[in-house]
C-alpha positions as CSV (number, residue, x, y, z in Angstrom):
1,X,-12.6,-5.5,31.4
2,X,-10.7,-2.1,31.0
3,X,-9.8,-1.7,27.6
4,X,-7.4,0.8,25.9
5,X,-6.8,1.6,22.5
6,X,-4.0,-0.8,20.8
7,X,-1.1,0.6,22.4
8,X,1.8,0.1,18.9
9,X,4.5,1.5,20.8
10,X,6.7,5.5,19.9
11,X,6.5,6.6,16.6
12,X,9.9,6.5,14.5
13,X,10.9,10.3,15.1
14,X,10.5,12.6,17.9
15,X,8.2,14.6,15.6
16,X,5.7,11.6,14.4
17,X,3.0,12.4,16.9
18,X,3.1,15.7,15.3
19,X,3.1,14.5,11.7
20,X,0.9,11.9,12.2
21,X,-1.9,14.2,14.3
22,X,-2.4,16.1,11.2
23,X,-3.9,13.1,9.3
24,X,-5.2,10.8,12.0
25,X,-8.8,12.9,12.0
26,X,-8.9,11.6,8.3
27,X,-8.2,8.0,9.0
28,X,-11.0,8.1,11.5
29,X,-13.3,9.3,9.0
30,X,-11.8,7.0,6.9
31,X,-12.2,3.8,9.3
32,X,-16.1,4.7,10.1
33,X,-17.4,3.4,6.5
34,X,-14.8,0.4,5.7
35,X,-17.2,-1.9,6.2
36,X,-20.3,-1.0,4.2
37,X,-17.9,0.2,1.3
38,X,-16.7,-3.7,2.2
39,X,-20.1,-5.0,1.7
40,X,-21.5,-2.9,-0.8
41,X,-18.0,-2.9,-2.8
42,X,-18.4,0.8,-3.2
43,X,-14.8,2.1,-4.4
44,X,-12.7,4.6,-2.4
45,X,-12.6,7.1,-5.0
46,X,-14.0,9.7,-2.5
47,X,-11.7,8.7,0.5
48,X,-8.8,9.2,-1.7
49,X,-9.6,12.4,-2.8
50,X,-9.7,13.3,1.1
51,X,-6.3,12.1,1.2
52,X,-5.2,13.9,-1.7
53,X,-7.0,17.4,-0.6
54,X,-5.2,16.7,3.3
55,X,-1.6,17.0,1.5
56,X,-1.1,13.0,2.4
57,X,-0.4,12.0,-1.1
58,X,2.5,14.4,-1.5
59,X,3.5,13.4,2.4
60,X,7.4,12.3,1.1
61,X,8.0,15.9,-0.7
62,X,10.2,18.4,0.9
63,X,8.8,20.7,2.8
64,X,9.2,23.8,-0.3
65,X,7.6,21.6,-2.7
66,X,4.5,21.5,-0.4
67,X,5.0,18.0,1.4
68,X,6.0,17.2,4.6
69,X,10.0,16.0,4.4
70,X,8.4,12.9,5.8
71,X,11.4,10.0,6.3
72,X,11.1,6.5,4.9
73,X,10.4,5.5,8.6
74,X,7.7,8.0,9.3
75,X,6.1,7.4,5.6
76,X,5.8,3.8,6.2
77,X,4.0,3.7,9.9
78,X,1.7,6.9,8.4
79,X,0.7,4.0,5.7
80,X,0.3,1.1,8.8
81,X,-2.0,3.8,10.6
82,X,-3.9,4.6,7.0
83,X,-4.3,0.2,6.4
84,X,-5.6,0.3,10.5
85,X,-8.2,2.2,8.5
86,X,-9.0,0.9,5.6
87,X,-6.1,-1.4,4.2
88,X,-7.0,-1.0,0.4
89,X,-5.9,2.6,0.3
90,X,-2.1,2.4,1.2
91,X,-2.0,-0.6,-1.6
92,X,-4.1,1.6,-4.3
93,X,-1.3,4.0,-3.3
94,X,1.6,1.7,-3.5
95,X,3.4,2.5,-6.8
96,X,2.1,6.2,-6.4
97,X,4.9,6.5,-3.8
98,X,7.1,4.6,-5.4
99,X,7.4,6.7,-8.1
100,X,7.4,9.9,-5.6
101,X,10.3,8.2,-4.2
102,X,12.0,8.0,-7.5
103,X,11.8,11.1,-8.4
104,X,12.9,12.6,-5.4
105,X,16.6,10.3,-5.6
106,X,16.6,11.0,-9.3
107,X,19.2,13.4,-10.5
108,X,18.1,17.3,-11.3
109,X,16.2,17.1,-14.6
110,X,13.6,19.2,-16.1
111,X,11.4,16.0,-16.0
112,X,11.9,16.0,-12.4
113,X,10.9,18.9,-11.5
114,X,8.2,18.9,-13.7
115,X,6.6,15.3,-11.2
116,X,7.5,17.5,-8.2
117,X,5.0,19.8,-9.3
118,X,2.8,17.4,-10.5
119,X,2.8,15.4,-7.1
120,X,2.8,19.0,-5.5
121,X,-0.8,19.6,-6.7
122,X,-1.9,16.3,-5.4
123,X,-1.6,14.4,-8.7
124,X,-0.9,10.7,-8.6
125,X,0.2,7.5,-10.1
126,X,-1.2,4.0,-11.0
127,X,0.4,1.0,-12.5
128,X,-0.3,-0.7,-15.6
129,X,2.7,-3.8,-16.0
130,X,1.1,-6.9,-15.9
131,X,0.4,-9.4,-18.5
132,X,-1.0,-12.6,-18.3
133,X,-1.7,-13.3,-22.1
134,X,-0.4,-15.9,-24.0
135,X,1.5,-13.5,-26.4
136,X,3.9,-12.0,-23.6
137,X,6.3,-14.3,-22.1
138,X,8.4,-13.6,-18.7
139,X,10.6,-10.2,-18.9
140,X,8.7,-9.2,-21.9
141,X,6.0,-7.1,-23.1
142,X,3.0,-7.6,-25.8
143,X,2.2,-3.6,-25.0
144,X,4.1,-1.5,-27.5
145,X,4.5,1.9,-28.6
146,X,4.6,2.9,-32.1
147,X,5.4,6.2,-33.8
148,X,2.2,8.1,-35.1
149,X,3.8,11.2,-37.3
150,X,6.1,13.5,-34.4
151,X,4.5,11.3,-31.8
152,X,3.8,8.1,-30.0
153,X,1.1,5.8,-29.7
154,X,0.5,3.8,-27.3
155,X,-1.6,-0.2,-27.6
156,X,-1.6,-3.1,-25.1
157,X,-3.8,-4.9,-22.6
158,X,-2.4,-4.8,-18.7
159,X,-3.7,-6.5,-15.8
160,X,-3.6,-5.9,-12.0
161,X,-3.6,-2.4,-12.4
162,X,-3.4,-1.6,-9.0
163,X,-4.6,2.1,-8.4
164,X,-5.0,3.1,-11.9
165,X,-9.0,3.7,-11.6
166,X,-8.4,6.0,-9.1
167,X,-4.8,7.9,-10.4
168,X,-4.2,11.2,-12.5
169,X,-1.8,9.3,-14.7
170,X,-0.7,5.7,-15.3
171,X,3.0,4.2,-15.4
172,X,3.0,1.8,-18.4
173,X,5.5,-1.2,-18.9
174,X,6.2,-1.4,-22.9
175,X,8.4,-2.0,-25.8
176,X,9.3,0.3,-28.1
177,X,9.9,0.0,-32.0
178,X,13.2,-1.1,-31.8
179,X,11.8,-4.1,-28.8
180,X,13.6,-1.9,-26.3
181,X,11.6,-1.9,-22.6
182,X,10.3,1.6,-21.9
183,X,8.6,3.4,-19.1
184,X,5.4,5.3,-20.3
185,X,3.3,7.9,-18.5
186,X,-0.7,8.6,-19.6
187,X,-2.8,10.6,-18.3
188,X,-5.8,8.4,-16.9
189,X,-8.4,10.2,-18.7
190,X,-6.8,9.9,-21.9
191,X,-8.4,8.7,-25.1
192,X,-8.1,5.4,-25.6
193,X,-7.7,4.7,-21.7
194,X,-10.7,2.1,-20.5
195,X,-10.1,0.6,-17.3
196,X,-12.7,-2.0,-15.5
197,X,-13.0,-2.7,-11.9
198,X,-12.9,-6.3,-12.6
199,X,-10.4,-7.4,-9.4
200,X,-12.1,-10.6,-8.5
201,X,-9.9,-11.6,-5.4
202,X,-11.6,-12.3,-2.5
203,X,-9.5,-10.2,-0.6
204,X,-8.2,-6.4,-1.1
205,X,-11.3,-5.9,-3.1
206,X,-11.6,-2.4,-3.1
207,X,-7.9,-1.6,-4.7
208,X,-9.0,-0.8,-8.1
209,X,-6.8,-3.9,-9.3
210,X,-8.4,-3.8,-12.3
211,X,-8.1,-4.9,-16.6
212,X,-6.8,-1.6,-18.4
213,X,-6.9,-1.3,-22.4
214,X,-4.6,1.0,-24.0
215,X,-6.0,1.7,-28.0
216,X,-3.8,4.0,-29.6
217,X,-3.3,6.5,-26.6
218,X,-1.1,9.7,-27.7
219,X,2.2,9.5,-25.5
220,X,4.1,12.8,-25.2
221,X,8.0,12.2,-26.1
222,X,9.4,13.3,-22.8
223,X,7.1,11.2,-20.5
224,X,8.7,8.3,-22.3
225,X,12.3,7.1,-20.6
226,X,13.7,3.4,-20.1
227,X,12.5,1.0,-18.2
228,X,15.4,0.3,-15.5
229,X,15.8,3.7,-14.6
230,X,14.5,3.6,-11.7
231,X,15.9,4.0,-7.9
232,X,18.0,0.6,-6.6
233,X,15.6,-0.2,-3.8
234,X,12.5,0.4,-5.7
235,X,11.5,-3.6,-5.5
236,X,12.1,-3.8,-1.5
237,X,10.1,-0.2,-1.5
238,X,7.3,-2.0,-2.8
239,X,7.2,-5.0,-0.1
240,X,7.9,-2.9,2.7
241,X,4.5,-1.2,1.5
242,X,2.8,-4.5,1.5
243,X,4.6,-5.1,5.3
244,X,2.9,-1.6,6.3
245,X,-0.5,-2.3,4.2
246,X,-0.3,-6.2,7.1
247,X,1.0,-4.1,10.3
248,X,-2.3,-1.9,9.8
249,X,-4.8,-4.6,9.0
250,X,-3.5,-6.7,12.3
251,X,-3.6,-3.7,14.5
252,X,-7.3,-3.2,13.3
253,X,-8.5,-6.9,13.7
254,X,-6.7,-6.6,17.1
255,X,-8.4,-3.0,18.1
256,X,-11.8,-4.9,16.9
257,X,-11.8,-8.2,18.6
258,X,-10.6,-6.6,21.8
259,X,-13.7,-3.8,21.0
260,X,-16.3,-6.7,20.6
261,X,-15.1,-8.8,23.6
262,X,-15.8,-5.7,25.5
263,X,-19.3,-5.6,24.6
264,X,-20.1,-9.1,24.1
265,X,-23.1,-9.6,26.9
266,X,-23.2,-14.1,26.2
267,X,-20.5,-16.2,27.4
268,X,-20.0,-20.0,26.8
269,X,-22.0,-22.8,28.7
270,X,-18.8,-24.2,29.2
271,X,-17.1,-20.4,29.7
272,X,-14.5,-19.7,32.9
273,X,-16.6,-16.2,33.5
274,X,-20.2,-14.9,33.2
275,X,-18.3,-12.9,31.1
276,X,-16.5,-13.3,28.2
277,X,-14.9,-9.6,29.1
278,X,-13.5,-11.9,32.4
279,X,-12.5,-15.0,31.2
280,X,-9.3,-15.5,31.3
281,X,-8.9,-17.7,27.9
282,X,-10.5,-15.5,26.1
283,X,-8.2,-12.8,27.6
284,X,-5.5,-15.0,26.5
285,X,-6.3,-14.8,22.7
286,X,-7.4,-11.2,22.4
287,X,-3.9,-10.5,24.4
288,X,-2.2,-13.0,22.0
289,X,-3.3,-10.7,18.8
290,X,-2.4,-7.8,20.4
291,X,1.2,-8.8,21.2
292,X,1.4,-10.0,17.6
293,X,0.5,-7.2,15.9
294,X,2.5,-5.3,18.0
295,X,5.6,-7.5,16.9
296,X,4.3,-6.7,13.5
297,X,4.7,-3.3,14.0
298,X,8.2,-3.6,15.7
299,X,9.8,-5.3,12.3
300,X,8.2,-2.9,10.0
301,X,10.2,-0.2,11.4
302,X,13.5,-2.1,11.0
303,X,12.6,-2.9,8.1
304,X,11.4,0.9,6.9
305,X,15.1,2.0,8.5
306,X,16.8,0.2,5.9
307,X,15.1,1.8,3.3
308,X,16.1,4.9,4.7
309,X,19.8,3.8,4.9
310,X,19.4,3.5,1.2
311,X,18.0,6.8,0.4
312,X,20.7,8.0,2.7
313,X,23.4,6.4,0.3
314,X,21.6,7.1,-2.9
315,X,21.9,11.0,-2.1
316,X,25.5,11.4,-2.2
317,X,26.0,8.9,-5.5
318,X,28.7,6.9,-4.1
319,X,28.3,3.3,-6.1
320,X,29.7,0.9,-3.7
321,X,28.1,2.7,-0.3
322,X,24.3,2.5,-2.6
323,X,25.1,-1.2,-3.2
324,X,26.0,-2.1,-0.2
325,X,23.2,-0.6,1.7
326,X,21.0,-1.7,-1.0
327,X,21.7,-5.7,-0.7
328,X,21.6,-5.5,3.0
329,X,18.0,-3.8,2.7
330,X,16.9,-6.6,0.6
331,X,18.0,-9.5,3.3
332,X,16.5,-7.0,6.0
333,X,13.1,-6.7,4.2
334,X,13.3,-10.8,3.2
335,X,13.4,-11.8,6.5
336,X,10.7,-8.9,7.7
337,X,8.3,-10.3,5.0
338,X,7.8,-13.9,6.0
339,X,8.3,-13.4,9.4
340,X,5.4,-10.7,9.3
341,X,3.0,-12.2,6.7
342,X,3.2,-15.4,9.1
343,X,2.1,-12.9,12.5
344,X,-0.9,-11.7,11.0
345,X,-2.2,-14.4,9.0
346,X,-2.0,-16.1,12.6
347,X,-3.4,-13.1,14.5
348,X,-6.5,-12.4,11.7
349,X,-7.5,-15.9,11.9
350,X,-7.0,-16.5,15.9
351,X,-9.0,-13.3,16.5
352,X,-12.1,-15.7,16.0
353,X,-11.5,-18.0,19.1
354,X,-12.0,-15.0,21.2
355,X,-15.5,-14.8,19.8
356,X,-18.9,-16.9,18.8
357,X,-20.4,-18.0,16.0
358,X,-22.2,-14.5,15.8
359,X,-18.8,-13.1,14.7
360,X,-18.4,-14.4,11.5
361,X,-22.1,-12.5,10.4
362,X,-20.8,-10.7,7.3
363,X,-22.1,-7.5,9.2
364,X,-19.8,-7.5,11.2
365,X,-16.5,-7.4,8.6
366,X,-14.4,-9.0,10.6
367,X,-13.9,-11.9,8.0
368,X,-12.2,-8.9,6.0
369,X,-9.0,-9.1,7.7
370,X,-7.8,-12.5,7.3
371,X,-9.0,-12.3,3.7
372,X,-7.0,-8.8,3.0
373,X,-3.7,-10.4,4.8
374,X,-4.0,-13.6,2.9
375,X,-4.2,-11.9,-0.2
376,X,-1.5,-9.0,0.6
377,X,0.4,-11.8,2.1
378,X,0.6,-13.8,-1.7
379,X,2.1,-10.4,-3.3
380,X,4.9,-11.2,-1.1
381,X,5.8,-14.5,-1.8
């Protein structure tokens, strides 16, 4: 059988090959040890500091701030080739960009130029805005922040924590004194910061979506601001990051079903080859997964284009054009995310009839994808 490489389709922009060529090296290196981290749940904390040291985490900023001027289009595909991979990084990065992205829309401020910089040096963001005890009901918080002389201090238990083990600083969902919602930065390291890789999913294992304990963590004044101010399409940013995170893990499973076909020396008794490389059925299915994750691919970037339309309308401030732009992007994105989420759950788990038995040895890894789009796949719903 001649094989190629998944073939996804052009990039967004004329100059993605460009863009893209300065990171794929990193990928690679990245892809080579997804599986034994996989087995030996070993945490990405170095692979992330690769990306932070390669300029990838500060990918959105202009091009002055030290970034790449990267558009929502080219940002999101650089994330579906990062989750070909290793699909836990784009999701340990998830609300890292999301906050890049709201900053960059956000009006001039001394605060935003002070995260430009920040962001600039590599620095990044984790989230901390779950709870799931009994004390905080829907829409509300049980974290609070409570004055300590001139300053703040911060106490609450959050959950789902995606990316916070890894990040520089922590976004914290949390009522203030007079029950007001508030928006809190930490630094990570802080004192009274403890959080635990306790993420027992059986999927995404290696986000770092873990318990974090805030005991009376000093909070600086001015990284405290209110909790809806934030950019219009911040929630559809979020699930287009999830879409990118599924494109990335299908084209894998594809690139690797296709890879151990190839090289697969047994056929079945009952096989229409002496070679599973020849036989036309199993042609059929590793063809199948191809095309899918190739459709995949084809919504996430109609899907990332809507974004941009809102960035586009954000920029100037005109109310009804960000509205506008920002409803349609949420219909776009709705209809991307189940129709997507349905491709690859069908492609990661067809992948196996291409194969034996032999393929479901957990050496191999290849269990991994179905159980990282299952579980990307139930964020989205």
């Amino acid at each position: 059988m001649t094989r190629t490489t998944g073939v996804w389709g052009a990039g967004p922009t004329a100059r993605y090959g460009e863009l893209a060529g300065r990171f794929r090296p990193l990928f690679e290196r990245i892809r080579q040890g997804a599986v034994q981290r996989e087995l030996e749940r070993r945490m990405p904390v170095e692979q992330l500091g690769w990306l932070k040291e390669a300029g990838f985490s500060a990918v959105l900023l202009p091009e002055v701030a030290g970034g790449a001027n990267a558009s929502i289009p080219e940002f999101f595909e650089l994330m579906a080739e990062l989750a070909q991979a290793d699909s836990n990084l784009p999701q340990a990065l998830r609300v890292h960009f999301q906050s890049v992205e709201n900053v960059l829309v956000g009006p001039a401020s001394a605060w935003r130029d002070r995260w430009i910089a920040r962001f600039a040096k590599g620095q990044t963001i984790g989230s901390a805005w779950t709870e799931v005890n009994t004390g905080a009901k829907a829409g509300t918080f049980a974290t609070r922040i409570v004055r300590d002389g001139e300053g703040w201090r911060l106490n609450g238990t959050k959950y789902y924590t995606t990316g916070s083990i890894f990040a520089d600083w922590i976004n914290v969902g949390a009522v203030d004194e007079a029950d007001e919602h508030v928006s809190v930065h930490v630094p990570a390291r802080a004192s009274g910061v403890s959080i635990a890789d306790d993420w027992d999913g059986f999927g995404q294992t290696l986000t770092g979506s873990g318990t974090a304990t805030f005991v009376d963590v000093p909070v600086a004044r001015d990284e405290i601001r209110p909790a809806g101010e934030t950019f219009g399409y911040s929630a559809a940013w979020l699930q287009v990051n999830h879409l990118a995170t599924l494109v990335g893990i299908a084209r894998a499973a594809a690139e690797e079903i296709a890879q151990a076909v190839a090289e697969r020396q047994r056929t079945y008794t009952h096989g229409a080859a002496d070679q599973a490389s020849r036989d036309p059925q199993v042609l059929q299915v590793v063809g199948r997964v191809h095309s899918q994750a190739y459709a995949a691919g084809g919504i996430l970037q109609h899907a990332a284009q809507a974004l941009q339309r809102c960035r586009d309308a954000t920029l100037p401030g005109d109310p009804e054009a960000i509205e506008a732009a920002n409803i349609r992007a949420e219909i776009e994105i709705a209809q991307a995310q189940t129709t997507i989420a349905s491709l690859v759950l069908d492609a990661t788990a067809q992948a196996f009839d291409a194969l034996g038995a032999s393929a479901t040895l957990r050496s191999k890894g290849l269990d991994r994808h179905w159980r990282n789009a299952r579980t990307v796949s139930s964020h989205n719903r």
